[in-house]
mmCIF file of the N, C-alpha and C atoms, coordinates in Angstrom:
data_MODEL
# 
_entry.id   MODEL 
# 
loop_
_atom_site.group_PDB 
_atom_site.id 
_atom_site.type_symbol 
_atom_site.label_atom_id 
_atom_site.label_alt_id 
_atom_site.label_comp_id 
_atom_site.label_asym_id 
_atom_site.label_entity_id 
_atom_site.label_seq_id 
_atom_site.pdbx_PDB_ins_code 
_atom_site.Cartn_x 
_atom_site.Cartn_y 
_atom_site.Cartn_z 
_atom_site.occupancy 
_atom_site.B_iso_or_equiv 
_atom_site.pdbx_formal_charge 
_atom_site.auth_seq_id 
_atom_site.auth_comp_id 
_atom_site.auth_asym_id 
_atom_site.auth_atom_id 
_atom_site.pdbx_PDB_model_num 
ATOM 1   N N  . UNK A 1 1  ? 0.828   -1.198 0.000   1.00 0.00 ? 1  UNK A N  1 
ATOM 2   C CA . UNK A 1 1  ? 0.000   0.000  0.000   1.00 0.00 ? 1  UNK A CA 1 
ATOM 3   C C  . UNK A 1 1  ? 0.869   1.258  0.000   1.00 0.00 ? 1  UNK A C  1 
ATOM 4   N N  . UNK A 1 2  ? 1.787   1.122  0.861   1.00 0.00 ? 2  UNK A N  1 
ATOM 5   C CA . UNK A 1 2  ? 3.030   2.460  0.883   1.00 0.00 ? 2  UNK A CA 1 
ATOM 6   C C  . UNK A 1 2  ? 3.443   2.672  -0.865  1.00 0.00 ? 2  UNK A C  1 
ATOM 7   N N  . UNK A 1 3  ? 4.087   1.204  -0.794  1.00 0.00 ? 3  UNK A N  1 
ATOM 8   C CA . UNK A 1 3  ? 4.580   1.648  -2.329  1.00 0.00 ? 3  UNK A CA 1 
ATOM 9   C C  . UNK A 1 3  ? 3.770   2.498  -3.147  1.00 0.00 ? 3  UNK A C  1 
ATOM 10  N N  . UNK A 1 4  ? 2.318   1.863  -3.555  1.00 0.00 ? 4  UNK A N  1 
ATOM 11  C CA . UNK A 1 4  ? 1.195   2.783  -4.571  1.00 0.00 ? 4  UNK A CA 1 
ATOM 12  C C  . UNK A 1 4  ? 1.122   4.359  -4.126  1.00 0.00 ? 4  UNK A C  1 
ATOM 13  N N  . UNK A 1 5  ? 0.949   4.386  -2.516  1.00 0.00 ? 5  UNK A N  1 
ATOM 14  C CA . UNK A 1 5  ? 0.495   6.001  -2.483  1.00 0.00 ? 5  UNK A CA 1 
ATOM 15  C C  . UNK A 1 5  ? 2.220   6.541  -2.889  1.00 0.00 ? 5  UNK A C  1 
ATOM 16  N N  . UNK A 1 6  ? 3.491   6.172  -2.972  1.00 0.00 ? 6  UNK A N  1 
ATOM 17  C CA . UNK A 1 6  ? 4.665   6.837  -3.322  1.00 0.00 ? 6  UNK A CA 1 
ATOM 18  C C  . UNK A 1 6  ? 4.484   6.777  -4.819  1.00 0.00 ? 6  UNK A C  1 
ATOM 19  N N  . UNK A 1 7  ? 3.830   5.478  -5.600  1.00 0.00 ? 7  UNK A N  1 
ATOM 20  C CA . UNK A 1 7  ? 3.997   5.887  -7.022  1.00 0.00 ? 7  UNK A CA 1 
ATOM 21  C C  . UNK A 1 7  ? 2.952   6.930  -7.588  1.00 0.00 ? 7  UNK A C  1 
ATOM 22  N N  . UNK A 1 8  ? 2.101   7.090  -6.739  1.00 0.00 ? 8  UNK A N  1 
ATOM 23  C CA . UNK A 1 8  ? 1.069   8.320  -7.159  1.00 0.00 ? 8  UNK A CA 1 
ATOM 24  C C  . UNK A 1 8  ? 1.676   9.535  -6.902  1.00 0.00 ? 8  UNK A C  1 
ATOM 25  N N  . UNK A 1 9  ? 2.265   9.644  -5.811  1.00 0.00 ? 9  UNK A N  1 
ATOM 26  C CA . UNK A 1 9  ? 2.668   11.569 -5.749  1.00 0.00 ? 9  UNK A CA 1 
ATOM 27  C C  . UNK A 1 9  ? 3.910   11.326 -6.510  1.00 0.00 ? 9  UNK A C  1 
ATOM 28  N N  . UNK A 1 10 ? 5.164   10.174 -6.985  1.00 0.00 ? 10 UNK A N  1 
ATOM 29  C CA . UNK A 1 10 ? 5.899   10.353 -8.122  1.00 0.00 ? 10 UNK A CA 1 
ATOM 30  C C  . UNK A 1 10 ? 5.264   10.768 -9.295  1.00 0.00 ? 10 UNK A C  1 
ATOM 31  N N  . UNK A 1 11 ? 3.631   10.216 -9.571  1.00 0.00 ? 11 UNK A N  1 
ATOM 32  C CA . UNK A 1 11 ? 3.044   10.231 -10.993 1.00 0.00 ? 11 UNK A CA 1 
ATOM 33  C C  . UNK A 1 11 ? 2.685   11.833 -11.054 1.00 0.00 ? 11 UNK A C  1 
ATOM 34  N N  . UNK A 1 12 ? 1.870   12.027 -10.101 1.00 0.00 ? 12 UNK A N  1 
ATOM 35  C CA . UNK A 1 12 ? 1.782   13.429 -10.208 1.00 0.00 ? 12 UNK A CA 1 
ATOM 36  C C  . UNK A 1 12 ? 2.887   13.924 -10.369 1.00 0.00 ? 12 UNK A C  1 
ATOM 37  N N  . UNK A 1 13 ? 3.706   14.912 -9.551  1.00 0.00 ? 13 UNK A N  1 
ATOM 38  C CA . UNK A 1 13 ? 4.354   15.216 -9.649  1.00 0.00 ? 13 UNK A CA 1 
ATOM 39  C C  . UNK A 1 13 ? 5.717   14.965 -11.066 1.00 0.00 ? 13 UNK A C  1 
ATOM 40  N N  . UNK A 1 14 ? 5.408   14.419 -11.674 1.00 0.00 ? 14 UNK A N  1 
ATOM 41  C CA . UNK A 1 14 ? 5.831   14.103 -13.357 1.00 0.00 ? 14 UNK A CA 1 
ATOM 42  C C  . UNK A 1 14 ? 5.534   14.356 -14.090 1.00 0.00 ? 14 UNK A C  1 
ATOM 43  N N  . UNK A 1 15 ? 3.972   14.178 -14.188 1.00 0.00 ? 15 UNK A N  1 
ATOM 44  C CA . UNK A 1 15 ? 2.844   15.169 -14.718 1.00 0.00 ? 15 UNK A CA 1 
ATOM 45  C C  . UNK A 1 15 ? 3.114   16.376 -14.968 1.00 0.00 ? 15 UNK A C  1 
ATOM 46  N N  . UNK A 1 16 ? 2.765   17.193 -13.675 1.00 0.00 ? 16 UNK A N  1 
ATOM 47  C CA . UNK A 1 16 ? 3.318   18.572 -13.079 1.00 0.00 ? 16 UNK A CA 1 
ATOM 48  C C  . UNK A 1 16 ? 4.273   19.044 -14.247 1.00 0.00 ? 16 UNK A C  1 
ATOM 49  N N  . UNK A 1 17 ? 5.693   18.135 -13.394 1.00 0.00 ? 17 UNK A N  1 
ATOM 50  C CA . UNK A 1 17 ? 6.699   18.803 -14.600 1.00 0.00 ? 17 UNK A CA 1 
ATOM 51  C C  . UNK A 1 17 ? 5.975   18.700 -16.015 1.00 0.00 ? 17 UNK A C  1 
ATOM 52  N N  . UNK A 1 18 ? 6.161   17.576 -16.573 1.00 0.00 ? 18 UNK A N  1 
ATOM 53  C CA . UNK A 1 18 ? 5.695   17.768 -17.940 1.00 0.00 ? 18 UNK A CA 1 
ATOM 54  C C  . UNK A 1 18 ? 5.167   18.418 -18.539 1.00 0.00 ? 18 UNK A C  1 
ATOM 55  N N  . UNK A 1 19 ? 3.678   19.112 -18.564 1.00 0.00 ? 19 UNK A N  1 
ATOM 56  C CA . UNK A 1 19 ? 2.970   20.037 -18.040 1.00 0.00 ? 19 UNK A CA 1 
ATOM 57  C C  . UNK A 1 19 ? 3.530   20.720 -18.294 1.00 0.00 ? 19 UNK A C  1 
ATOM 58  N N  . UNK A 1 20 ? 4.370   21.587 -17.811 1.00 0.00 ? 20 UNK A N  1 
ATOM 59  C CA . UNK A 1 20 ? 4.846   22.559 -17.663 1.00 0.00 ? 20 UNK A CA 1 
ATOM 60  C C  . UNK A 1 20 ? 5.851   23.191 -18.309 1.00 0.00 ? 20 UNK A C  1 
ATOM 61  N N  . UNK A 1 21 ? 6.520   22.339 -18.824 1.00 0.00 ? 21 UNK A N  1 
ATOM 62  C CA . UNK A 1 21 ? 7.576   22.319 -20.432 1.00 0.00 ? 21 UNK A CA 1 
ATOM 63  C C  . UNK A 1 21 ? 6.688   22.372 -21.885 1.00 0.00 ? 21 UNK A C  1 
ATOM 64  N N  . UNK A 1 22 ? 6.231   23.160 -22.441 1.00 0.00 ? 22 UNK A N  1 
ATOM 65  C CA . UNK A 1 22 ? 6.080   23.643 -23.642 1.00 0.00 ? 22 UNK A CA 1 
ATOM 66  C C  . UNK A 1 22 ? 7.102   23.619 -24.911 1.00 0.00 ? 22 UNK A C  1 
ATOM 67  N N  . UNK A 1 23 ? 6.762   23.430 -25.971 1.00 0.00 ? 23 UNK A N  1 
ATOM 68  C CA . UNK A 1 23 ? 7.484   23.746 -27.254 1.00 0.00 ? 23 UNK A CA 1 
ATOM 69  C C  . UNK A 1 23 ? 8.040   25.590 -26.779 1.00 0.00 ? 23 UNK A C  1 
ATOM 70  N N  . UNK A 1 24 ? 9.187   25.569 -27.586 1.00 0.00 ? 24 UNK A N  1 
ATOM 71  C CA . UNK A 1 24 ? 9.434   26.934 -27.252 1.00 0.00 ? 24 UNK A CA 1 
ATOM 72  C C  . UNK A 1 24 ? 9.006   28.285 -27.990 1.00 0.00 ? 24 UNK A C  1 
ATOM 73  N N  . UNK A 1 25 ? 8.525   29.102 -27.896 1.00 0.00 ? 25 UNK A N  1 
ATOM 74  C CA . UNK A 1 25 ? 7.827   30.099 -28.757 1.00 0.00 ? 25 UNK A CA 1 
ATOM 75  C C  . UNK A 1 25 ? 6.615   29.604 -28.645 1.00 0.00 ? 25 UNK A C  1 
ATOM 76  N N  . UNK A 1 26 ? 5.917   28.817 -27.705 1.00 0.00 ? 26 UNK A N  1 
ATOM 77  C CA . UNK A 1 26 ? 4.665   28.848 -27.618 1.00 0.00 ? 26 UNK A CA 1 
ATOM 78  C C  . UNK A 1 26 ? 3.747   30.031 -26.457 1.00 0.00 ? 26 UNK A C  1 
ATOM 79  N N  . UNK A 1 27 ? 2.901   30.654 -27.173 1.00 0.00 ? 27 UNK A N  1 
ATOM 80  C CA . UNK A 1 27 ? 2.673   31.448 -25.899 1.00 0.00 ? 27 UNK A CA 1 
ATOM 81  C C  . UNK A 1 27 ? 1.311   30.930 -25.107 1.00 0.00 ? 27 UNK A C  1 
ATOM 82  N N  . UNK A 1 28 ? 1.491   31.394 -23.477 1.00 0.00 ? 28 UNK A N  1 
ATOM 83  C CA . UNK A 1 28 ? 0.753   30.981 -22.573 1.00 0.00 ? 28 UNK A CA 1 
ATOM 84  C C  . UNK A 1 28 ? -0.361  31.683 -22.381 1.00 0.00 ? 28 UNK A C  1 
ATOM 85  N N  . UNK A 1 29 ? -1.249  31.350 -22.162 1.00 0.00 ? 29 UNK A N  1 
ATOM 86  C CA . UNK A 1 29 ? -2.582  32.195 -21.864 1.00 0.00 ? 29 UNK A CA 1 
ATOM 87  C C  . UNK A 1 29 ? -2.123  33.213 -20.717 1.00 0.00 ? 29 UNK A C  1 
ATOM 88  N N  . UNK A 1 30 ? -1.233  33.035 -19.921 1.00 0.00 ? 30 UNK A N  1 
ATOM 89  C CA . UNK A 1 30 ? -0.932  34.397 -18.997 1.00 0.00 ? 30 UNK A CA 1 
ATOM 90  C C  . UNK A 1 30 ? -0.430  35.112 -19.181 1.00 0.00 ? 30 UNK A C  1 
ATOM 91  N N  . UNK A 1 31 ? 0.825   34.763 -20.748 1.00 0.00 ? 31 UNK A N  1 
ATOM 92  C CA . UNK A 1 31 ? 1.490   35.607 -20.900 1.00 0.00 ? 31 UNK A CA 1 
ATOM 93  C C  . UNK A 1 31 ? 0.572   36.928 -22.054 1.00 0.00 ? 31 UNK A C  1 
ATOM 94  N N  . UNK A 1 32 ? 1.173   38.598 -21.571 1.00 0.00 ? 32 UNK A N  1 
ATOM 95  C CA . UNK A 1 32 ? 0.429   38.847 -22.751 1.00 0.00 ? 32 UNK A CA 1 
ATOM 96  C C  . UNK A 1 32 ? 0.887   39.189 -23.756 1.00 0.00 ? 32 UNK A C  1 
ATOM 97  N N  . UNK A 1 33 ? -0.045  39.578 -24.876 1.00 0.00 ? 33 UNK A N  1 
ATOM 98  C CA . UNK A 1 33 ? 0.077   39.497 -26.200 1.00 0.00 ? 33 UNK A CA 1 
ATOM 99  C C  . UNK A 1 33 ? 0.580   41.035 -26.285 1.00 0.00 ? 33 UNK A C  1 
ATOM 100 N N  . UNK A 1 34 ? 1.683   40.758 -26.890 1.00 0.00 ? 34 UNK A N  1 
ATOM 101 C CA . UNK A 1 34 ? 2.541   42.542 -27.726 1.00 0.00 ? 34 UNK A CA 1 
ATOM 102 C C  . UNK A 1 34 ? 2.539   42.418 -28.649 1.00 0.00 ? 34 UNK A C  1 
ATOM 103 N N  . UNK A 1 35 ? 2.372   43.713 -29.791 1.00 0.00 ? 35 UNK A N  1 
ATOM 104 C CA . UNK A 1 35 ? 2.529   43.632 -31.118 1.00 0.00 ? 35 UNK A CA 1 
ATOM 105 C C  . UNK A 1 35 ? 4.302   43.654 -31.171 1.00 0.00 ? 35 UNK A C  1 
ATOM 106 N N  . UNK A 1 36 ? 4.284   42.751 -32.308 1.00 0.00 ? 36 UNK A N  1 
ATOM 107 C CA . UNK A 1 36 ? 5.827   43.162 -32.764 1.00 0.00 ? 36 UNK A CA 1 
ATOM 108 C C  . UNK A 1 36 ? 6.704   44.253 -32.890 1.00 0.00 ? 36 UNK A C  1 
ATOM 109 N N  . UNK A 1 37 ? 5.761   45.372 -33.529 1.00 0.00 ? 37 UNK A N  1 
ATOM 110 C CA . UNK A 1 37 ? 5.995   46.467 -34.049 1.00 0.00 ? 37 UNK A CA 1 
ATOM 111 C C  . UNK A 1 37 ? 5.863   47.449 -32.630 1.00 0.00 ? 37 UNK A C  1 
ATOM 112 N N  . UNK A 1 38 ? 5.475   47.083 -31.723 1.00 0.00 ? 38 UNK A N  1 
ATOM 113 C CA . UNK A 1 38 ? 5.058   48.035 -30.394 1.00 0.00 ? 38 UNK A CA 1 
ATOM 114 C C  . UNK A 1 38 ? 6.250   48.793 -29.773 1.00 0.00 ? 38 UNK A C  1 
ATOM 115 N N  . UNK A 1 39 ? 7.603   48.095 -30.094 1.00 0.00 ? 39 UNK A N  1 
ATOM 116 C CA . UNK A 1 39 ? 8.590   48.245 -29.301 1.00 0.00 ? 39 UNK A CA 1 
ATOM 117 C C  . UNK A 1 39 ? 8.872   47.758 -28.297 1.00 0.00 ? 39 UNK A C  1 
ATOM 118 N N  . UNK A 1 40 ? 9.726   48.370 -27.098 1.00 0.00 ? 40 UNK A N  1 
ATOM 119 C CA . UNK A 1 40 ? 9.717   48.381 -26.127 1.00 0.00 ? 40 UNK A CA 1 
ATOM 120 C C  . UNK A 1 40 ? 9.363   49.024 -24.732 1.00 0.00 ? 40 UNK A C  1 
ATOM 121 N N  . UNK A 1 41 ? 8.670   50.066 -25.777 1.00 0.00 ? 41 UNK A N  1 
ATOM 122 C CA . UNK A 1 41 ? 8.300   50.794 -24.248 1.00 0.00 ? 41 UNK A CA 1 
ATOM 123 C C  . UNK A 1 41 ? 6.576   50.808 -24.896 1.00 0.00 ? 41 UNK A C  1 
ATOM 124 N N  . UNK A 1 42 ? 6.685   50.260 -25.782 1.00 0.00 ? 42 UNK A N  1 
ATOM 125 C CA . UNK A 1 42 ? 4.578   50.311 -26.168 1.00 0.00 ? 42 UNK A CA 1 
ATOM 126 C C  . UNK A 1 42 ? 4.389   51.545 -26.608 1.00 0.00 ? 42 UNK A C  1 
ATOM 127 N N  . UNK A 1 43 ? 3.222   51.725 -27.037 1.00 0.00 ? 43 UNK A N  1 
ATOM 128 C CA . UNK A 1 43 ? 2.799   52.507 -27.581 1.00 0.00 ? 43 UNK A CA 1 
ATOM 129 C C  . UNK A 1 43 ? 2.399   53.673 -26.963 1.00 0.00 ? 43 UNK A C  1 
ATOM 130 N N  . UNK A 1 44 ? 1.913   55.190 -27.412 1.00 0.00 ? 44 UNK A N  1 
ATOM 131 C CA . UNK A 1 44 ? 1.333   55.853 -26.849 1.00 0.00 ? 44 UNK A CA 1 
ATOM 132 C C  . UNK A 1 44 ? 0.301   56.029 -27.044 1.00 0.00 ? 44 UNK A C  1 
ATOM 133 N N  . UNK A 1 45 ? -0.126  56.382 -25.543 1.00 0.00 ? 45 UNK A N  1 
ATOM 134 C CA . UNK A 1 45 ? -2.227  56.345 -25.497 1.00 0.00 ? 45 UNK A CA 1 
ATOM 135 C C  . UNK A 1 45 ? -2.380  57.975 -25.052 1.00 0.00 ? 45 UNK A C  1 
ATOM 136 N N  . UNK A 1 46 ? -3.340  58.242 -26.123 1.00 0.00 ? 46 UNK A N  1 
ATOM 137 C CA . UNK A 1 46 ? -4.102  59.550 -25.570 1.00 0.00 ? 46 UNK A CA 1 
ATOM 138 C C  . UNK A 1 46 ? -5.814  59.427 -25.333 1.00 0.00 ? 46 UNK A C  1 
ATOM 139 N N  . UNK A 1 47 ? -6.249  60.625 -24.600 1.00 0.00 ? 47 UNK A N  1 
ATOM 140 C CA . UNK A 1 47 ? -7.256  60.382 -23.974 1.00 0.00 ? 47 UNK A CA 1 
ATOM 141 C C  . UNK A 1 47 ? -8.676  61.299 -25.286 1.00 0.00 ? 47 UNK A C  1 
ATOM 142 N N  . UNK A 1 48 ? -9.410  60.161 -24.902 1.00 0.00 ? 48 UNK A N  1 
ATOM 143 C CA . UNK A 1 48 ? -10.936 60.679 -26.190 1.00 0.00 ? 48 UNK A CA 1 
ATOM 144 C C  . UNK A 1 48 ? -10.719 62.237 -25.712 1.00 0.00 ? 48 UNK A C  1 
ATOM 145 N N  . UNK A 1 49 ? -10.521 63.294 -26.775 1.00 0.00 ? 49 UNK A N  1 
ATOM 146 C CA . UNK A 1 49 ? -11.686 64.713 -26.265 1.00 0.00 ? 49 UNK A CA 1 
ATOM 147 C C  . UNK A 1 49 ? -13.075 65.124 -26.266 1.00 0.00 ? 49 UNK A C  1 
ATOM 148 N N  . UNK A 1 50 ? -13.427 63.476 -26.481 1.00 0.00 ? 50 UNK A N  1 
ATOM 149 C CA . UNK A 1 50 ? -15.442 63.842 -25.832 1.00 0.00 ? 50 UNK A CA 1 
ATOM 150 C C  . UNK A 1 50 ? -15.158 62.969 -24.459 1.00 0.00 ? 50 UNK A C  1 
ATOM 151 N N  . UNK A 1 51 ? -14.873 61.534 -24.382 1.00 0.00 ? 51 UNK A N  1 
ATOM 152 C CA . UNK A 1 51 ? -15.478 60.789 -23.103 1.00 0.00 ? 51 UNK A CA 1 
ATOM 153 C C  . UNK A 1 51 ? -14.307 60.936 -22.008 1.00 0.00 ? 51 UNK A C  1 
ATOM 154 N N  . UNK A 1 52 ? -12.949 60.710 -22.537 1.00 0.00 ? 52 UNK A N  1 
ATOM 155 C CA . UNK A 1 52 ? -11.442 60.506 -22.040 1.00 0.00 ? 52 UNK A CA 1 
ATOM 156 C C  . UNK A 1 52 ? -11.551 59.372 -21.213 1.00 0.00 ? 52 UNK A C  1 
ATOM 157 N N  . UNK A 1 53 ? -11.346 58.609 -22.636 1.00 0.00 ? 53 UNK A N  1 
ATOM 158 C CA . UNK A 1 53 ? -11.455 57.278 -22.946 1.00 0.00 ? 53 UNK A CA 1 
ATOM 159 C C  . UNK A 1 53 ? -10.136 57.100 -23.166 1.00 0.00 ? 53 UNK A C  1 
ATOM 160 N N  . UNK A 1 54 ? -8.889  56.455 -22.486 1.00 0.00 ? 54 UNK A N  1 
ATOM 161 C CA . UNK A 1 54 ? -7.265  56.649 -22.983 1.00 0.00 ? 54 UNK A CA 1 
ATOM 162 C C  . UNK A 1 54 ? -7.492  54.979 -24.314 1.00 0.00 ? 54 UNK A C  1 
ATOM 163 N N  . UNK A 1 55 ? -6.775  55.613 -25.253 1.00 0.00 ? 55 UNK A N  1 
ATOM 164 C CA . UNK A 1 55 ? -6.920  54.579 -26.521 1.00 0.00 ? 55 UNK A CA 1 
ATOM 165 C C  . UNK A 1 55 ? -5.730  54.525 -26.898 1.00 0.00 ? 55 UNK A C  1 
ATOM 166 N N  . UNK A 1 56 ? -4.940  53.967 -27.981 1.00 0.00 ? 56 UNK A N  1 
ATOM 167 C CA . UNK A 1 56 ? -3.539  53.561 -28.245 1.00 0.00 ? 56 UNK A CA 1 
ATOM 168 C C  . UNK A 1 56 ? -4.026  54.802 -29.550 1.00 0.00 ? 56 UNK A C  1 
ATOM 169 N N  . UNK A 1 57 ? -2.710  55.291 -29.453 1.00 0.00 ? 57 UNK A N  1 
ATOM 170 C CA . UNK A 1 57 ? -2.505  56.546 -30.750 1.00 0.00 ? 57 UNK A CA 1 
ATOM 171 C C  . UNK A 1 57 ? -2.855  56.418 -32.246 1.00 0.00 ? 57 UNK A C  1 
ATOM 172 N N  . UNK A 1 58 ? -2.564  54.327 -32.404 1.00 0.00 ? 58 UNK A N  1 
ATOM 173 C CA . UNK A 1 58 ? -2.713  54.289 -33.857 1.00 0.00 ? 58 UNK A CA 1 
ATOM 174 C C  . UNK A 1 58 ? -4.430  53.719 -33.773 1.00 0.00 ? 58 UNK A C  1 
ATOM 175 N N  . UNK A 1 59 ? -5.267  53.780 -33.271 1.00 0.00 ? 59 UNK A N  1 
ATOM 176 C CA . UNK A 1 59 ? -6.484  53.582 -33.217 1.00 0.00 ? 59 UNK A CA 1 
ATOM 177 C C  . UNK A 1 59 ? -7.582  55.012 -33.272 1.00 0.00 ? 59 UNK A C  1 
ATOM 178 N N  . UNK A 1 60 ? -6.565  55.746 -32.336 1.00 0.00 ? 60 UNK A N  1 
ATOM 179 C CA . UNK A 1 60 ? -7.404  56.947 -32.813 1.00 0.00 ? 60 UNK A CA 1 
ATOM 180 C C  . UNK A 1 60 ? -7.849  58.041 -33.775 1.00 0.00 ? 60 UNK A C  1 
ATOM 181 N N  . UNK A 1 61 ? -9.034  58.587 -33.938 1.00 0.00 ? 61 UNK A N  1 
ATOM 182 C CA . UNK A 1 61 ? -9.883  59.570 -35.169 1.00 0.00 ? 61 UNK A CA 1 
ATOM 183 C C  . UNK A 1 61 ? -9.613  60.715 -35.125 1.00 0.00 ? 61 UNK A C  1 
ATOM 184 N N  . UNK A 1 62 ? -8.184  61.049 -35.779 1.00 0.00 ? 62 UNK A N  1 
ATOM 185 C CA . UNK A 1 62 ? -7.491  62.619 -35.279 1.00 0.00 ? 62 UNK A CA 1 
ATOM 186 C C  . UNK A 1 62 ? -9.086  63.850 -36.464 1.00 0.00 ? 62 UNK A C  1 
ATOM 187 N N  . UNK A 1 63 ? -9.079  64.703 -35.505 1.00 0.00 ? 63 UNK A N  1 
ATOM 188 C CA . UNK A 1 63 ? -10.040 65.578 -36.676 1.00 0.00 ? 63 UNK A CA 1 
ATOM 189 C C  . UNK A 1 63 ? -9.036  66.617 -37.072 1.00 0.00 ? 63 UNK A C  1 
ATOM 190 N N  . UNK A 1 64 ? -9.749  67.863 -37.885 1.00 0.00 ? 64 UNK A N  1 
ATOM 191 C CA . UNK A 1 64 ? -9.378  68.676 -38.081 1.00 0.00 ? 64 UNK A CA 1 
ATOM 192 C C  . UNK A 1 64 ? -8.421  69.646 -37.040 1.00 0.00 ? 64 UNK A C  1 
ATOM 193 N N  . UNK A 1 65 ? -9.129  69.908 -36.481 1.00 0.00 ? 65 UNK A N  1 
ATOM 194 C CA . UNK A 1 65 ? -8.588  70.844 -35.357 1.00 0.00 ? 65 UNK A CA 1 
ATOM 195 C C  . UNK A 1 65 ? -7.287  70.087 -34.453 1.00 0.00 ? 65 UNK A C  1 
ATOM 196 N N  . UNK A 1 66 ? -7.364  68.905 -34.652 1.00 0.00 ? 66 UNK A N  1 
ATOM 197 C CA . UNK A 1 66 ? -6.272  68.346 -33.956 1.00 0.00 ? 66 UNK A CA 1 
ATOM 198 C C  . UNK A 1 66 ? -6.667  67.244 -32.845 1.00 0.00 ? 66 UNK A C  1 
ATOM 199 N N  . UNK A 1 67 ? -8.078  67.401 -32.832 1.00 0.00 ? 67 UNK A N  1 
ATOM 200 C CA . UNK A 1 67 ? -8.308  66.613 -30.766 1.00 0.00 ? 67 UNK A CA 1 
ATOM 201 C C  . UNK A 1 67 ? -8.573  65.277 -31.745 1.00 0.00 ? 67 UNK A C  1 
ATOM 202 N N  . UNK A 1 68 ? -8.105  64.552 -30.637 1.00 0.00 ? 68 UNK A N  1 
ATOM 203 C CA . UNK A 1 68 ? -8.154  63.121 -31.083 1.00 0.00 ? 68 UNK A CA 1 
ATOM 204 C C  . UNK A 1 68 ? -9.205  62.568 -30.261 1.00 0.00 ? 68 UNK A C  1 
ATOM 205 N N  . UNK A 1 69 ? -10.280 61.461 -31.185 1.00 0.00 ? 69 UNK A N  1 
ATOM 206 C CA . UNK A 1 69 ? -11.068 60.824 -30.338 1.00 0.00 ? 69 UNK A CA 1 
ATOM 207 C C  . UNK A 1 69 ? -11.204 59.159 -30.454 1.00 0.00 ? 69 UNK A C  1 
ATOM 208 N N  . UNK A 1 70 ? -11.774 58.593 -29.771 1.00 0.00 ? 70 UNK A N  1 
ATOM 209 C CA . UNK A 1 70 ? -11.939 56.860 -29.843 1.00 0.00 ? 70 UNK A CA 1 
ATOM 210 C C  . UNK A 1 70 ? -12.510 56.146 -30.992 1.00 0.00 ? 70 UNK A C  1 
ATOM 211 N N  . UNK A 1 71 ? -13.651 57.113 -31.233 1.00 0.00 ? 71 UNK A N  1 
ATOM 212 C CA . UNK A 1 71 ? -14.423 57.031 -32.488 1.00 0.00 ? 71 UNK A CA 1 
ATOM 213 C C  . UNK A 1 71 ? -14.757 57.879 -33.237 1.00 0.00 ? 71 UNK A C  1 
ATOM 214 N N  . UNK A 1 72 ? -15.757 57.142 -34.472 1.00 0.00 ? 72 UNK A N  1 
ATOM 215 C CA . UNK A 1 72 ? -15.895 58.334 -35.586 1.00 0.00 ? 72 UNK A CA 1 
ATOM 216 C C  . UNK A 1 72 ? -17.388 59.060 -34.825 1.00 0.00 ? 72 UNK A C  1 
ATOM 217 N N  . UNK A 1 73 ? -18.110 58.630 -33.838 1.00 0.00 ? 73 UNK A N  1 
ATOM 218 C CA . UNK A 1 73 ? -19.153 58.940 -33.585 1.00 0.00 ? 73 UNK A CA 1 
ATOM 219 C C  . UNK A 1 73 ? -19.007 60.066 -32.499 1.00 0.00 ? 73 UNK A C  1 
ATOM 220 N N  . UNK A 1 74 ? -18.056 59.409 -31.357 1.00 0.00 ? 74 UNK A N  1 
ATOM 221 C CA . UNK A 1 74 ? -17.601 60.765 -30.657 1.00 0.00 ? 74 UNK A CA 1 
ATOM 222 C C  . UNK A 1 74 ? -17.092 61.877 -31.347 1.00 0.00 ? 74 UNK A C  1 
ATOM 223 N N  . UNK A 1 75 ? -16.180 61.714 -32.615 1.00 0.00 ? 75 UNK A N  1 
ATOM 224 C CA . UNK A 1 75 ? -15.590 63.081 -33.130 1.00 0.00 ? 75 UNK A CA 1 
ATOM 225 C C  . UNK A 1 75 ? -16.634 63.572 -34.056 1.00 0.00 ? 75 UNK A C  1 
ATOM 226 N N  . UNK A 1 76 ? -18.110 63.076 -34.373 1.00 0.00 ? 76 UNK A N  1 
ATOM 227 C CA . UNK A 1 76 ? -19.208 63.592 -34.850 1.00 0.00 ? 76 UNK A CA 1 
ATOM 228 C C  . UNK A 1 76 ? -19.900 65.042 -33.721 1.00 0.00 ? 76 UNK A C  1 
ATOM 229 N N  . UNK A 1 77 ? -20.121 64.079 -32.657 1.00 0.00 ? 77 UNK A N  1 
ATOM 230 C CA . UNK A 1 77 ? -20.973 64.787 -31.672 1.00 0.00 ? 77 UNK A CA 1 
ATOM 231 C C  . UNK A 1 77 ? -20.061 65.696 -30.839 1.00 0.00 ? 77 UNK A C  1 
ATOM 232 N N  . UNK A 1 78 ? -18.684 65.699 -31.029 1.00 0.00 ? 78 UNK A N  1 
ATOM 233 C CA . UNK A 1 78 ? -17.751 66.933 -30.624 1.00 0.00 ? 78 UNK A CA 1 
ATOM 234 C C  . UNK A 1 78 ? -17.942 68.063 -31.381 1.00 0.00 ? 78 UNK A C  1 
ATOM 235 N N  . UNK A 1 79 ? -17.866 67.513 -32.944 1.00 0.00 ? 79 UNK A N  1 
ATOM 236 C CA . UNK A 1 79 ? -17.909 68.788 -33.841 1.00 0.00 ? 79 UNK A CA 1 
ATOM 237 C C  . UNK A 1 79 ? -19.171 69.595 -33.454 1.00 0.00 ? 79 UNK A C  1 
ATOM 238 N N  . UNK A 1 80 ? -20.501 68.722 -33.603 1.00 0.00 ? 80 UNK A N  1 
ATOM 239 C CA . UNK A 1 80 ? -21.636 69.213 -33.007 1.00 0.00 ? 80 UNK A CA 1 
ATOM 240 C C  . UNK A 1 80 ? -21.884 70.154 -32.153 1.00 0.00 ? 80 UNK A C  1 
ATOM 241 N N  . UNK A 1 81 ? -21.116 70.041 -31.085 1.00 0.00 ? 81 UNK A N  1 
ATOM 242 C CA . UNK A 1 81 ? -21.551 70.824 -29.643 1.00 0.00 ? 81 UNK A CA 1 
ATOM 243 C C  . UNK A 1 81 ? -21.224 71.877 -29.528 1.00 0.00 ? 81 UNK A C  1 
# 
C-alpha cells in the first residue's frame, strides 16, 4: 500500500513537470500578447476629447482641429456641440 500512495505523488508530480515544459515560442494564456511592431516601451495612449477614454494613438480619429477621439461617432458629436 506504501509503495502505490509513493507511485502516485511520483506520478503526479511528473505530470506537473511535464505540463509545464512547452514547445518553445509557444505562448501561454498568462502571458500577454505585444505587437511586434510596439517596441519596447509600447505605444502611446491619448485620452478621447469627448469621453477621455485613454486609446492607443494608432487607433485613434485625429479631426481637423487636432483633438483626437476613440471614435468616428464621438468626433461627430464633438464637432456638433
Amino acid at each position: 500500500m506504501k509503495f502505490l500512495l509513493w507511485a502516485l505523488v511520483v506520478a503526479v508530480i511528473v505530470a506537473w513537470l511535464l505540463r509545464g515544459k512547452q514547445a518553445p515560442g509557444v505562448a501561454t494564456p498568462s502571458s500577454p500578447a505585444v505587437k511586434p511592431d510596439a517596441g519596447p516601451e509600447g505605444e502611446s495612449m491619448i485620452s478621447c476629447a469627448h469621453c477621455g477614454t485613454h486609446i492607443p494613438l494608432s487607433e485613434s480619429i485625429v479631426a481637423a482641429s487636432g483633438a483626437a477621439f476613440c471614435s468616428e461617432e464621438h468626433r461627430r458629436l464633438h464637432a456638433g456641440a
